[in-house]
BALOVEX-297755 format. One record per residue (C-alpha): residue in one letter; y, z, x. Coordinates in steps of 0.001 Angstrom, whole numbers, plus 500000, padded with zeros to 6 digits. Example, Ala and Ser with C-alpha at 12.3 -4.5 7.8 and 13.67 -1.06 7.14 Angstrom:
! residues 2
a495500507800512300s498940507140513670
***
This chain:
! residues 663
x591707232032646313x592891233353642998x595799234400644543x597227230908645502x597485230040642060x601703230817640463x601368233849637938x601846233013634395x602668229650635798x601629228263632230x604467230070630741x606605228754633740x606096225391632934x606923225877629609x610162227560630498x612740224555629590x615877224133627238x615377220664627110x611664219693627519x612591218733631350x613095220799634561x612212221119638217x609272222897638720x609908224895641973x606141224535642969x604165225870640780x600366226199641668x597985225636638846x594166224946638816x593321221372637937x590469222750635716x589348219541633787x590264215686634387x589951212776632116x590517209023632322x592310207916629208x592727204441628509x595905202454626876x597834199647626531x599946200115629572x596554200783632028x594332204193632890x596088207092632402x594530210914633374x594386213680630994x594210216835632802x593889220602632221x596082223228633689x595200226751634348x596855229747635880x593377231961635594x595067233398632072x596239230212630423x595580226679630192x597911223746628909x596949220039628088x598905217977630742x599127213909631694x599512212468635167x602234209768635225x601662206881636262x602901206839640118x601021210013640246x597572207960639176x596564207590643096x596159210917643805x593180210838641601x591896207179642017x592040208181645559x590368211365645593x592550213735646647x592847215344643554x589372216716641914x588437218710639184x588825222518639969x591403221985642538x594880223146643021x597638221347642328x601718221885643471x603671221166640949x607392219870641938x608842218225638893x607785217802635536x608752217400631465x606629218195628828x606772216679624621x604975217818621893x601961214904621353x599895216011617750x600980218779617435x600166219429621268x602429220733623746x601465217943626995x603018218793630161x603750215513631707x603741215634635673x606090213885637307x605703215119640746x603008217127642383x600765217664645540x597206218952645628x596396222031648015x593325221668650745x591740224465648624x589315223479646048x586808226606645009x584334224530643125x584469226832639843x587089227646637368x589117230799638430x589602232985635380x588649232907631840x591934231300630437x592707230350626984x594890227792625352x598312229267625463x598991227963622193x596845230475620727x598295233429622308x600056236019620255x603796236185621081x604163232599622774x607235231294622099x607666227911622108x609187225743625516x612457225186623678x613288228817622164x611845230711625721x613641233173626634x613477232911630068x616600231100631529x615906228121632885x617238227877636557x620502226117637937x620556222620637085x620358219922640201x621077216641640083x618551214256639094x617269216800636755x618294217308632981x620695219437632332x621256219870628277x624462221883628174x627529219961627155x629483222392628762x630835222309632456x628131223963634706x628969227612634835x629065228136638520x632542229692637859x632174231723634841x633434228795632417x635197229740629923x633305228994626843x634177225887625070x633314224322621373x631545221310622668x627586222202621704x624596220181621732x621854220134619118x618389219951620160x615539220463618063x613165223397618914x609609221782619907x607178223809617950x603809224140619617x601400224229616388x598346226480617221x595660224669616544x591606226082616327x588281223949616931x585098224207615123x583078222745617846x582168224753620613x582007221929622283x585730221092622832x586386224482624936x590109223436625095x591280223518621360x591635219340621132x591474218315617347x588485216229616968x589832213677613996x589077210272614344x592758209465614667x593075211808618347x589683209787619533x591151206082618292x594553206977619342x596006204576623287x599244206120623073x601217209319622490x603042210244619838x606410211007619975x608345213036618178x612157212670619395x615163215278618655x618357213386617072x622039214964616749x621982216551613359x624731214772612339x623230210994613131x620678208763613972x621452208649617696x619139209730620403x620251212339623080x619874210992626505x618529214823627474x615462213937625225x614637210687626213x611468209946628170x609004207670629560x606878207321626158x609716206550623862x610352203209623568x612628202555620562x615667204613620619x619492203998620303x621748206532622047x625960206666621554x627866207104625123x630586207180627566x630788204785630254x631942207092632851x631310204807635695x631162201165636103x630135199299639565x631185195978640957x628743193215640380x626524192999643731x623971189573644566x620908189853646045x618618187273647736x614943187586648868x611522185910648936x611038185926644775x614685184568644325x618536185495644035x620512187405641197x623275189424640631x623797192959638560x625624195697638455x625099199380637270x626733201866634793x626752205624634304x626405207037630507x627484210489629370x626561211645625893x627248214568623568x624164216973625676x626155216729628365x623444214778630976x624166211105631857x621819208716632818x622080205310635171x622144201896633518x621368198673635676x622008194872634117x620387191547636144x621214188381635611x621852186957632368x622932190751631052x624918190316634475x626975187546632086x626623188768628650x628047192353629669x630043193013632471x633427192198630643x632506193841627783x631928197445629285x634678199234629919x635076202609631840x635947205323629654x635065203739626074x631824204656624383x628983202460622836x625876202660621494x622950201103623048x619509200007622590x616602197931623369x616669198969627176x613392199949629415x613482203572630500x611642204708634297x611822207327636607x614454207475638700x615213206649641909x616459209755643388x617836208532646454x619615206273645123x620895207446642059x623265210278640751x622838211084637654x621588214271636099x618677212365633776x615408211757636019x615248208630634276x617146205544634669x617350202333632300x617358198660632744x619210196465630097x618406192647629632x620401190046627592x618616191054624360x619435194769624802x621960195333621690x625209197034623201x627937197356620376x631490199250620595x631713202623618535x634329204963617557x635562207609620323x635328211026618305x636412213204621601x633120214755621498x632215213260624488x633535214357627971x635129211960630261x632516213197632693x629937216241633259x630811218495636130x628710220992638118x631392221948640584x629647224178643535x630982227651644448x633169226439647140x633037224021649982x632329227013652220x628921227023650337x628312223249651339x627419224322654861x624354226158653748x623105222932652395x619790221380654343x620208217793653797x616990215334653801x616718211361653243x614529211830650483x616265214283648222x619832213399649039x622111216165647510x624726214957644983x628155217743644417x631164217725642292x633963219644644609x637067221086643419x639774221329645974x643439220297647182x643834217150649106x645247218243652453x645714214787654622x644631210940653727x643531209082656789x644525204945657223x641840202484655985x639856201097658157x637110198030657942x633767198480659126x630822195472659780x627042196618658284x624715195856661117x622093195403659299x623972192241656648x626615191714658594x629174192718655052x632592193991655681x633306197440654130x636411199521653820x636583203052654587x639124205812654400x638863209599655371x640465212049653042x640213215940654078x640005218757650880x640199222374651266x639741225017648731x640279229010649071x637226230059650890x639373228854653968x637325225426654629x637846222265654662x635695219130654272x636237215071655008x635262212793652276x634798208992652632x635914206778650140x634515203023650334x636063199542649260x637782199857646264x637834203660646281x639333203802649995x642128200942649026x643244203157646180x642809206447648404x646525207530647812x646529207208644171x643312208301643671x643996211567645522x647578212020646623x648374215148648964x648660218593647097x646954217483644188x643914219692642852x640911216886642497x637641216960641090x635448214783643608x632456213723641294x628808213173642442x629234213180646108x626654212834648719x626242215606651431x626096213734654834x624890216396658081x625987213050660640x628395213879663066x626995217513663636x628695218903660513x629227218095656606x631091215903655077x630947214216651446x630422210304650870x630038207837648114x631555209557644987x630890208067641830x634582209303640141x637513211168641314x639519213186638893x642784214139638879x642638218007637264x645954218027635753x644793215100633746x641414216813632434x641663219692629680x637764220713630728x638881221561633927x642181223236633266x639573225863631189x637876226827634386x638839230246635505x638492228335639546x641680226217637902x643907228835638006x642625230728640980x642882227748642855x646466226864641894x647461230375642459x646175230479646100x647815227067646769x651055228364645094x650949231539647467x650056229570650471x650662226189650014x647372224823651526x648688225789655319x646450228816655583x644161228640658744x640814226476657456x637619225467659137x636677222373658450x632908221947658121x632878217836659083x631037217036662596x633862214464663508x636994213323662613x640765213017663707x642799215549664511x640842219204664841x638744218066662498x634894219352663343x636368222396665730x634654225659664876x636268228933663570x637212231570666380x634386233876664280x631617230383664593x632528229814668189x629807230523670892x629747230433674623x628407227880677484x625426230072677960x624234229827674472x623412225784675335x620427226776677582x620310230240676006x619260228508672095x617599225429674214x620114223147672608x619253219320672692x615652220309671865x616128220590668109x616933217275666488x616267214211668227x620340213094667249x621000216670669183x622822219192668492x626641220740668591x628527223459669829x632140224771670142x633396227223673022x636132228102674263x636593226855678137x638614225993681045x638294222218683353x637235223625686384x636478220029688085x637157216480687191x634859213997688578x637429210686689186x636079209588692514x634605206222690846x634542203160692876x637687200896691012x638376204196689224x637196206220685980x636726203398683433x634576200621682653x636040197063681851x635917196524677660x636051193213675660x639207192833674420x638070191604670965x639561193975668232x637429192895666014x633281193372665153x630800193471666740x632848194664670027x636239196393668477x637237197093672349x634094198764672802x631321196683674785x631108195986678613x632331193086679910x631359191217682936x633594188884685746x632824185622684478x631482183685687898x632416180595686410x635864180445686674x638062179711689498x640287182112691213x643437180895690076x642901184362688011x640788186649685694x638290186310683790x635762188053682045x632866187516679584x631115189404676790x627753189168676141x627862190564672879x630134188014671136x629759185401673320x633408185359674175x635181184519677343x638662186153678128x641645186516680594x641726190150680427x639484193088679481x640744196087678215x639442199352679982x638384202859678837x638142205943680418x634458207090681381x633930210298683275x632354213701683870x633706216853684413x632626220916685073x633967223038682754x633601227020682710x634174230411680837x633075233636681352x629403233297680827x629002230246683231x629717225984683372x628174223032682541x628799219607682946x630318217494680481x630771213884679918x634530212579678577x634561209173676696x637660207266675694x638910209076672976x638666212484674270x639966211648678207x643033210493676448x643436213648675219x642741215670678119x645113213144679850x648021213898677968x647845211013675798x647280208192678953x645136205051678623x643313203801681278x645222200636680903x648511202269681711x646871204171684753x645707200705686132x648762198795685522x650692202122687261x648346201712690374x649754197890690707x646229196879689489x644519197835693137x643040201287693827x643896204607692439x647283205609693789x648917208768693127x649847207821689137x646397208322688911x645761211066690626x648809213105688926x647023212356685631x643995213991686623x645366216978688873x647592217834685614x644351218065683693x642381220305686052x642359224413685184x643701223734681433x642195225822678618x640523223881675628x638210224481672659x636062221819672800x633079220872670576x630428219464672002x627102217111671760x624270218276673068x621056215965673636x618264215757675784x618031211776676954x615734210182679329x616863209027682717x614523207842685396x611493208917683307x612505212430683355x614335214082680244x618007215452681197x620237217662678961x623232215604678595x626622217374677036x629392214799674786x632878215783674302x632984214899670625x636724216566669721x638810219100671508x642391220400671051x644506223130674044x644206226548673463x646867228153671215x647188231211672712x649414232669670206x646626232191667280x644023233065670149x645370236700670976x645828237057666886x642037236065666205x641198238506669033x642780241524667866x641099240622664306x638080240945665984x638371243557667747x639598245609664787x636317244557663088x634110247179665170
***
C-alpha cells in the first residue's frame, strides 16, 4: 500500500515561494488526528507522513466534516489538492485547504518517519530550491513580475518576503513521538500564532502572505477593478454591494466585496486605478467559481473597515498578467463548472460584432452583449463576449488592429468550441510599459506588420457569425467519422464536426411548404422565434395568429425555414437538419417570407422551387451538431447545421497540395 503514498511528498508540500500553492495531489498518510479546541469552534490537528517524513498539519474548517463524518481516520490516506502552510511556534503547520481521503486505510503506520524539521539538509519552505510550478488562478502567485510564459524580460519590480524559518525543535519526553514542545503556553494556547512577512520598507502587509488566521493586518493597493453596485433580495432580506479587485507590490491581487452600509460609505470613494490602504476587513477562502483573482482568499469590508487614500509610488502595476502561450493553446483546455479557468490573452482585434440585448431566464434582467474576435500568430482566432458596460464601450475598449491584453477571462467549451467571457479589464498594450517589455510584444507586432492580421486563421469558437466555428482543412474529418467515433454518445449537449460535403437531396415536400409560422414579436421571450398558432377566435375577414408564449395575438406571423436534407462525400451521407439561419444561407440569402409572398401566399410555385433546385449538388464545409435525442421512446442520432460557408476551391486545391507535400 506503501506505494500509494507521493514520494518525499513532505518535502513537496513544503515546496512554496510564498507559503501557498496547489498541491497537485499529493498522497500522505493521515498518521495521527487530534481535536483541538478554540474560540472559533473544533478544529483537527493532524499528522502527515510520506513513510520518511512527517509534518504537523491543521484541517480547515470546511474540511472539518470529513472527520466528524468519518471518512477520514487515523492511519488513512489522504489526497491532498490545495493547501498553505505558516510557521505556528516555531512549527512549520501545513494548513489543508482541500483534500480527499483514499478507500485505503492499512490500519498501521507505513514507515518509520521522522519530523522533517530535524533532518539534516532541510531547507526551509520559503528558500526550497525546488521551483514551485506555474501559477493558476485562484492560487498565489508572489512574483511582481508578469508571468513568464514568454520569456519576460526581467524587470526591477521585486517583492520582499521573509524566509519562514522552520526552528528544529527536540523533546525530552518520549512520550510526544512527534517533536511538539510541551510548555504550558503550547497546552493553554486556542489559537495560532502568527508570524506575518511585511515589505521591508513599511508596515504594510503583502496580500501574498495573508491568510485565514491573521486577523489584524493593513495592506497598501491598486484598485484594478471596480464593479457596478448589484441588489439582492431573498428570504433573510434585501441589500446591495459591489466588489473590487486589489493588486499590491507581490504581484497577487485579491477580491474585495462591500454590503450595505459600506455599499454607501465607499463606492464613490474607490476609484479604479488609485491605490489605498486598507484594514479591518474579514478574510475567507475563496470562491473559485466565482472569483478571479490569483489570492485563494477573498475579503469582506463593512462600514467600520478603515479605507484611506495613499500616495501612488509606481511600484504597483496597473494589473498582474499571466498571458498564456497563445490562443492556439486555449483549445487544449478541459473546462469544468467547478474549476472555471480564468486567462489573460494577448492578441489583435480582428472584427467587433453589433450589440445585442439578451433576457436572463432565470430573473428575467436585460443584459447587453457584444462579440469581438482576436487572433494572435499561432494562426487562431477566438470570440470574446463583452457584457453591459464592457459590450457598450466594445469599440473603444478594443478598436480593430489594436494589440489588447484581455484580462482574467473565462474559458467557455458552449457552442462546441472555445471562446472567452466575462473579463475583468481590457488593456490597450500601447498604453502599458509592462507589456511593451514582453519579447511576445514585438513578435506579435512584427507578424501583424508582415501580414496585417489577414493570414488564414482557425478560429477555435463553436458558433458565431461569419465562418466563425469552421474547422481548419488539417482539423476537418469526414461523414463516416460520425458513426465511425459514435458521435452524439459523448456529451449529453453532443458533439461537433466539420467536413467537407456536397447537398445531394433537399427534403421541401412539406405540406404549406418548408417553414413553420413564428411570432412576430422582436422582442423576449419570442424574438421571432416561437410557434404560433391560427387564432380560432377571429373572424375571417383575415389572419390571425396567437402565441402561447407571450400571450400575444397578431395579424401576421413571421415564418422560418425548417428542413432536412442528404448530404454526401466520398466516404458516404447522412442526413442533416437546416434551421433558419443556415437555410438562408444555403438559399442564397432568401427568407422564407420572401418565398411565401413570391408564391402569392398559396402553395409552393416555381419561386420556390428555383430556390431549392439552385441549392441542390453545391459544395459546402459545414460544421455540424451531433446528438442523440429521443423520439418515440427510441434514441435517434440527430445531425444540426450549426455554420457553413461554399467551398473555395481556389484555397481548397492550395490546402491540398500542402498536404499532399506533407508525406
Amino acid at each position: 500500500m506503501s506505494h500509494l503514498i507521493t514520494p518525499q511528498g513532505v518535502r513537496k508540500l513544503l515546496e512554496t515561494k510564498d507559503g501557498s500553492r496547489r498541491s497537485g495531489h499529493i498522497t500522505v498518510q493521515v498518521i495521527h488526528i487530534k481535536s483541538v479546541p478554540s474560540a472559533q469552534g473544533e478544529r483537527f490537528r493532524v499528522v502527515l507522513s510520506d513513510s520518511e517524513n512527517f509534518v504537523q498539519g491543521m484541517m480547515s474548517s470546511q474540511m472539518n466534516v470529513l472527520i466528524t463524518e468519518g471518512t477520514l481516520t487515523a492511519m488513512g490516506l489522504l489526497s491532498i489538492e490545495d493547501h498553505m502552510f505558516n510557521e505556528i511556534q516555531g512549527k512549520t503547520i501545513v494548513i489543508l485547504l482541500s483534500a480527499f481521503p483514499l478507500n485505503e486505510n492499512p490500519g498501521f503506520k507505513i514507515g518509520n518517519p521522522v519530523d522533517i524539521s530535524l533532518v539534516a539538509g532541510n531547507t526551509t519552505a520559503a528558500n526550497s530550491a525546488a521551483a514551485a510550478p506555474t501559477p493558476l488562478y485562484n492560487s498565489t502567485n508572489s512574483t511582481s513580475t508578469v508571468h513568464n510564459t514568454y520569456n519576460t524580460k526581467p524587470m526591477n519590480t521585486t517583492s520582499n518576503s521573509n524566509a519562514m524559518n522552520v526552528s528544529p525543535t527536540r523533546s525530552n519526553s518520549s512520550a510526544n513521538p512527534y517533536g511538539r514542545p510541551t510548555t504550558s503556553a503550547v497546552s493553554t494556547a486556542t489559537a495560532p500564532i502568527v508570524r506575518s512577512s511585511t515589505t521591508a520598507s513599511s508596515n504594510f502587509n503583502r496580500i501574498a502572505d495573508l491568510n485565514l488566521y491573521h486577523s489584524k493586518w493593513t495592506i497598501k493597493a491598486r484598485v484594478t477593478n471596480k464593479s457596478d453596485i448589484r441588489t439582492w433580495s431573498n428570504a433573510k432580506g434585501e441589500g446591495s454591494l459591489f466588489a473590487i479587485s486589489l493588486l499590491d507590490e507581490s504581484g497577487v491581487d485579491i477580491r474585495a466585496t462591500f454590503f450595505k452600509e459600506a455599499v454607501d460609505r465607499f463606492y464613490q470613494m474607490l476609484q479604479e486605478g488609485q491605490v489605498y490602504t486598507f484594514s479591518g476587513g474579514r478574510l475567507k477562502v475563496a470562491n473559485a467559481q466565482f472569483n478571479t483573482c490569483k489570492s485563494p482568499h477573498e475579503i469582506t469590508f463593512d462600514q467600520n473597515s478603515e479605507i484611506h487614500l495613499s500616495s501612488d509610488s509606481n511600484n504597483i502595476q496597473k494589473q498582474s498578467y499571466d498571458f498564456v502561450e497563445s490562443i492556439a493553446s486555449i483549445e487544449s483546455y478541459s473546462v469544468s463548472p467547478e474549476r472555471p479557468i480564468l486567462v489573460d490573452v494577448l492578441a489583435f482585434v480582428q472584427s467587433i460584432g453589433e450589440p445585442s440585448n439578451l433576457i436572463s431566464k432565470k430573473k428575467g434582467q436585460e443584459f447587453t452583449k457584444c462579440e469581438v474576435v482576436v487572433v494572435d500568430d499561432s494562426q487562431a482566432q477566438i470570440n470574446v463576449t463583452l457584457w453591459n458596460e464592457q459590450a457598450l464601450k466594445a469599440s473603444s475598449l478594443m478598436p480593430v488592429n489594436e494589440l489588447v491584453a484581455v484580462c482574467r477571462a473565462r474559458v467557455s467549451d458552449y457552442g462546441g468550441g472555445k471562446s472567452l467571457s466575462g473579463a475583468q479589464a481590457i488593456v490597450l498594450a500601447r498604453n502599458e510599459p509592462v507589456i511593451q517589455q514582453l519579447p511576445a510584444y514585438d513578435r506579435l507586432l512584427s507578424w501583424y506588420k508582415q501580414t496585417g492580421g489577414q493570414a488564414q486563421a482557425r478560429s477555435l469558437s463553436g458558433t458565431g457569425g461569419g465562418f466563425g466555428g469552421l474547422a481548419s482543412f488539417s482539423d476537418r474529418k469526414c461523414i463516416a467519422d460520425i458513426k465511425r467515433e459514435q458521435l452524439g454518445y459523448q456529451t449529453e449537449k453532443g458533439d461537433y464536426i466539420s467536413f467537407a460535403a456536397t447537398v445531394a437531396f433537399l427534403k421541401k415536400d412539406k405540406e404549406g411548404g418548408a417553414w413553420y409560422p413564428a411570432c412576430p414579436n422582436p422582442e423576449a421571450p419570442c424574438k421571432n422565434m416561437c410557434k404560433v398558432t391560427p387564432d380560432a377566435s377571429t373572424t375571417s375577414t383575415g389572419e390571425s395568429w396567437a402565441c402561447e408564449r407571450c400571450g400575444g395575438t397578431f395579424d401576421r406571423c413571421v415564418r422560418r425555414w425548417i428542413f432536412s436534407a442528404v448530404v454526401e462525400d466520398s466516404s458516404g451521407s447522412t442526413w442533416v437538419t437546416f434551421f433558419n439561419e443556415s437555410a438562408e444561407v444555403l438559399l442564397d440569402g432568401k427568407t422564407a417570407d420572401e418565398i411565401h409572398m413570391a408564391s402569392d401566399g398559396g402553395t409552393p410555385s416555381d419561386p420556390y422551387d428555383s430556390a431549392f433546385a439552385k441549392a441542390a449538388y453545391t459544395e459546402w464545409v459545414f460544421k455540424c451538431k451531433v446528438k442523440n435525442e429521443l423520439v418515440n421512446e427510441e434514441l435517434k442520432r440527430k445531425t444540426q447545421v450549426v455554420a457553413m460557408h461554399p467551398m473555395n476551391y481556389v484555397q481548397e486545391s492550395k490546402d491540398l497540395l500542402a498536404a499532399i507535400n506533407k508525406f
